[in-house]
C-alpha positions, -999 to +999 in steps of 0.1 A: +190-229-425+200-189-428+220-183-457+241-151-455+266-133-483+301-125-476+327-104-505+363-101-494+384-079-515+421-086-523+438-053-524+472-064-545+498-039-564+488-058-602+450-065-595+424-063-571+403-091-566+364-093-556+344-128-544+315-127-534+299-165-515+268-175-504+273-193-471+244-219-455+260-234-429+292-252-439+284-249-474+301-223-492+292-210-530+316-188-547+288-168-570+308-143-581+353-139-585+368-112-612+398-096-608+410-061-621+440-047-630+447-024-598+459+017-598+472+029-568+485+002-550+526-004-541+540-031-525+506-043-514+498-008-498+472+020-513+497+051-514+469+068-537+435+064-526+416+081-554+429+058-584+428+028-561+390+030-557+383+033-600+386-003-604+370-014-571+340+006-577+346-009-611+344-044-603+318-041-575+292-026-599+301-057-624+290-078-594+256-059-582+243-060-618+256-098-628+241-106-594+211-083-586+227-073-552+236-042-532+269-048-512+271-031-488+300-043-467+333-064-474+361-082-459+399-066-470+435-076-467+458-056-442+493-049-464+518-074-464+554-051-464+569-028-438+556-054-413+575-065-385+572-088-357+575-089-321+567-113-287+550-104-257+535-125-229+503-119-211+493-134-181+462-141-159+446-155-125+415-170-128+385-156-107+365-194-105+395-220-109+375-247-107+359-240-140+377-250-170+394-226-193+372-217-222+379-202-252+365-166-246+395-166-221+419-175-244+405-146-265+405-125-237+443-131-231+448-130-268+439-092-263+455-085-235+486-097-250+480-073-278+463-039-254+496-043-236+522-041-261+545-007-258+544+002-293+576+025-302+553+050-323+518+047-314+507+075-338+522+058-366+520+020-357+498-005-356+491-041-346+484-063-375+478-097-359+485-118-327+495-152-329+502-173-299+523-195-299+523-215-272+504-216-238+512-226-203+488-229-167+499-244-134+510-276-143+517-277-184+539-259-208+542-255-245+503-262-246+490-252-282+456-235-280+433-265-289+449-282-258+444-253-229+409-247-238+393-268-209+421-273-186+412-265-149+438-236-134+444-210-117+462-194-139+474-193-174+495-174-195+507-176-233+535-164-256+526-144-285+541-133-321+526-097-329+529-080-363+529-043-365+525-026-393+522+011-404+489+032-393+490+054-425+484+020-448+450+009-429+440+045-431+445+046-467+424+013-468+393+028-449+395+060-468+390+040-503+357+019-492+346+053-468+342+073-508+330+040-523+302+040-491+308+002-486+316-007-449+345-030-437+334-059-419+369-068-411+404-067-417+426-097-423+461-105-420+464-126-450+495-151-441+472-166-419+438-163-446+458-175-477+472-207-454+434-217-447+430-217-481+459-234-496+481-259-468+468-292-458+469-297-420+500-327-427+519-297-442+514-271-415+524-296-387+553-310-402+569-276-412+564-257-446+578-222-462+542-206-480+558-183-503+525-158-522+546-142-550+524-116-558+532-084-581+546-060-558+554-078-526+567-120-519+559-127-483+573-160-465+551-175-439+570-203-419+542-227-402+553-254-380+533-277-358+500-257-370+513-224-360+527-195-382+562-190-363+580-169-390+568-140-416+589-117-435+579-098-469+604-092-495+592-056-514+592-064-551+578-094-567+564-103-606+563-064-618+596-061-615+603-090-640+575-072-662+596-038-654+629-060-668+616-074-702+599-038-708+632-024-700+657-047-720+635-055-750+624-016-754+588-023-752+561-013-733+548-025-700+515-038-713+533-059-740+559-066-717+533-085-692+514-099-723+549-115-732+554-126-699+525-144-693+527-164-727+558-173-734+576-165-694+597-190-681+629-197-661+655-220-666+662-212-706+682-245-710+654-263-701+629-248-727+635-276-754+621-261-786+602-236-768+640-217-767+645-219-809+613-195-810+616-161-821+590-134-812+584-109-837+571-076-825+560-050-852+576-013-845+562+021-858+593+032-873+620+007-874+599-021-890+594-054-863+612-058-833+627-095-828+630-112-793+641-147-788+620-163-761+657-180-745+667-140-743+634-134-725+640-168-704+673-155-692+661-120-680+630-137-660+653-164-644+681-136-633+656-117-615+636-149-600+669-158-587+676-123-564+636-128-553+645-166-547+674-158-529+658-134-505+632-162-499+655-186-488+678-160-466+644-151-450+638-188-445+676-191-427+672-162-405+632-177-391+655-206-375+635-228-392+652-241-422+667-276-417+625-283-405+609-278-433+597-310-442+568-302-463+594-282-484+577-252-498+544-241-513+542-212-538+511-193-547+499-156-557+502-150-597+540-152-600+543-189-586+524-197-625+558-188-644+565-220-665+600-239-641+598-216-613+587-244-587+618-266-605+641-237-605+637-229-562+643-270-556+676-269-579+689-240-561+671-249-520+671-286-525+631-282-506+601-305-523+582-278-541+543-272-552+521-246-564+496-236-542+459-231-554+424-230-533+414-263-517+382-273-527+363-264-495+336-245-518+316-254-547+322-224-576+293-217-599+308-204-634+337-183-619+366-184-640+400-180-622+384-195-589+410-223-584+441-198-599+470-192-572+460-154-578+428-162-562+446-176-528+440-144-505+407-139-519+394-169-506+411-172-473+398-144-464+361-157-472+368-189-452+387-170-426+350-144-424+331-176-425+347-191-396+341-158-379+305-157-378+309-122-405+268-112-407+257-108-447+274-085-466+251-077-489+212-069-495+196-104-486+166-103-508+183-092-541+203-128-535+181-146-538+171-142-577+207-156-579+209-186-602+236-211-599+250-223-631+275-253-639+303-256-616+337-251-626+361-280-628+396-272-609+423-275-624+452-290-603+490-279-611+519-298-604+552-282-596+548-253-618+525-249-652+541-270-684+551-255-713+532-251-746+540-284-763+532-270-802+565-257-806+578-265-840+611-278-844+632-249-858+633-215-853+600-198-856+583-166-851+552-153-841+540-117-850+525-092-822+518-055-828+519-035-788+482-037-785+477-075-789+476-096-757+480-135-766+450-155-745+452-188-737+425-208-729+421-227-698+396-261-701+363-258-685+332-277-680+304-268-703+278-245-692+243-255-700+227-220-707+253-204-731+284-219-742+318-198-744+352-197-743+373-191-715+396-161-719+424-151-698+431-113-694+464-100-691+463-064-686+478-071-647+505-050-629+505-019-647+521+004-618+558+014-615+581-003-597+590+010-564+620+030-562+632+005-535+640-022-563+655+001-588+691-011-575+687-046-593+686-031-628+724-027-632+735-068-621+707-078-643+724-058-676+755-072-662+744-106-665+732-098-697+763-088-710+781-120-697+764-142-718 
């Protein structure tokens, strides 16, 4: 059977994500996943092409010389903000009605749908994706696509959701791999890639909110009866948290996110002994620097509740909130905050769970594979699978490719439990700005050279946008209350 390579690249505002899979057949192996922390990436869109390509070119040389490859081309993510969606309806008579409808056609329509669509700024707009939403021929309406596909008509027509997006982002996009010299195979619109990945079919037919809470940008995808009916994008996301601890606890952003990531968690009453400990940060000039981790609890849960908030009015406006049955699914790197799944069902009353990759690919030795952050990653691989994308990569090199141990995923409930150790008592624990606490993550042993597994948490380095700066004064506010 012909084996062929795909890498898809997730372009997100903390850190940009490479995979690279061999595919034979329905098989896929994940041979390669590292993630970087990104530069020139805001609210999910490259505004500064020259810094954004550093750690891509970074991160694909890591690859070529771990793996003996040449890539030549890759799959990428469209950006997720300044999107907006619109219908349109296409219609079409049939030249040989006695033949049954076949899927080509429905692709056919798909693009008319799309070719016919007044844009309001052509020069500066673009169509993202087409989703239809429900089809209709001589006899039938409200036909999903699965159940027009072979129908005998005349005619047919369907009703489609487009999203349109800005021009000047996708340019930015092909001007980053055009001075890396790597060719883009496609370009996905991820709400549809990271729900491959993540939502079991029960879940997309009964109705369910996939919130990817990612570092610049929280998009809501509302999926009901298989079909994405609702997507909005809320422009901040887990930087500006980082932005808030930096910003309260006078530290810097790198020891901000190191803090967050260790000891980050909403809901402060709920921390048990976690809340009596005391960080102890050591200062240049005026000695150590103290920071209770309930302090730290209360500024992450004030801002998770404005982000939560917007969720949930985005959720009221799609029409769709009272059929939500599957509750809601979080994913992307901020859904791994200790409480955050508990804290959305306390204030939304919605079943919550934290969204990783299904296992519909074997892993060799890929640490971070089975993370939330890896969602859009790998839905874009399966979404390029399913697409028949030809080998991205030099075919021969491949093949000295050796597979090691696979990983073992690791599978999350609501949302990722606290450290148990804590001592009862106050305590403190002793950082100087340049440290970044690991924690290690259980894995399988690997037969050819045992080590630990080490999580890195240089991530979302970049300013915030200026669009979020607003929220700064109710958070000191709330501050101040308590």
């Amino acid at each position: 059977m012909e084996e062929r390579y795909i890498a898809s690249v997730d372009l997100g505002s903390s850190k940009i994500a490479l995979t690279v899979a061999k595919v034979s057949g329905d098989d896929i192996q994940v041979i390669f996943y590292r993630e970087k922390a990104s530069q020139g990436i805001r609210n999910s869109a490259v505004f500064n092409p020259q810094k954004a390509s550093a750690p891509i070119r970074e991160v694909i040389a890591e690859a070529e010389s771990e793996l003996n490859i040449k890539i030549l081309q890759v799959v990428v993510g469209l950006p997720r903000c300044d999107v907006r969606q619109e219908t349109n309806c296409a219609r079409v008579t049939r030249s040989n009605p006695e033949d049954s409808i076949s899927a080509e056609e429905v692709e056919a329509l798909k693009s008319i749908a799309r070719e016919q669509y007044p844009l309001e700024d052509p020069e500066h707009e673009q169509i993202y994706g087409a989703i239809a939403q429900s089809y209709s021929e001589d006899e039938n309406f409200q036909l999903i696509e699965n159940d027009i596909i072979g129908v005998i008509s005349e005619s047919f027509e369907g009703n489609f959701k487009l999203f349109i997006g800005k021009r000047r982002a996708v340019q930015t996009i092909d001007k980053v791999f055009n001075d890396l010299e790597i060719a883009i195979s496609r370009k996905y619109f991820t709400p549809g890639a990271i729900a491959k990945a993540v939502l079991m079919e029960d879940e997309m037919e009964n109705g369910v909110a996939l919130v990817d809470f990612g570092g610049g940008a929280t998009s809501v995808s509302i999926y009901k009866g298989k079909i994405l009916r609702h997507y909005a994008c809320i422009p901040f996301g887990g930087k500006v948290i980082t932005s808030d601890i930096r910003s309260e606890c006078s530290i810097t952003e790198s020891l901000a996110e190191n803090i967050k990531m260790a000891y980050g968690a909403c809901q402060p009453d709920r921390l048990q002994n976690l809340g009596e400990k005391i960080l102890q940060i050591e200062g240049d000039v005026e000695g150590y620097k103290q920071i209770p981790v309930y302090f730290l609890s209360e500024i992450i849960t004030a801002r998770c509740r404005e982000i939560i908030d917007a969720v949930l009015y985005e959720i009221q406006e799609s029409g769709f909130a009272d059929s939500l049955r599957s509750g809601m699914v979080l994913t992307g790197g901020g859904a791994e905050l200790a409480n955050l799944g508990n804290f959305i069902k306390d204030l939304s009353g919605y079943t919550v769970r934290t969204g990783i990759p299904r296992p519909l690919f074997s892993a060799s030795g890929c640490p971070g594979v089975f993370s939330p952050s890896a969602t859009t990653s790998i839905g874009m691989l399966l979404e390029a699978k399913g697409d028949g994308v030809s080998s991205c990569i030099d075919a021969p090199a491949a093949a000295a490719v050796e597979p090691e141990e696979e990983e073992e995923p690791v599978m999350p409930d609501t949302a990722p439990a606290l450290p148990d150790d804590a001592p009862e008592g106050s305590s403190t624990e002793l950082f100087t700005p340049e440290e970044v606490p690991q924690v290690e993550k259980k894995k399988k042993k690997k037969t050819r050279k045992p080590s630990s597994l080490q999580v890195t948490w240089e991530r979302w380095k970049n300013s915030i946008s200026d669009t979020i700066g607003n929220f700064y004064d109710k958070v000191n506010n709330d501050m101040e209350d308590k």
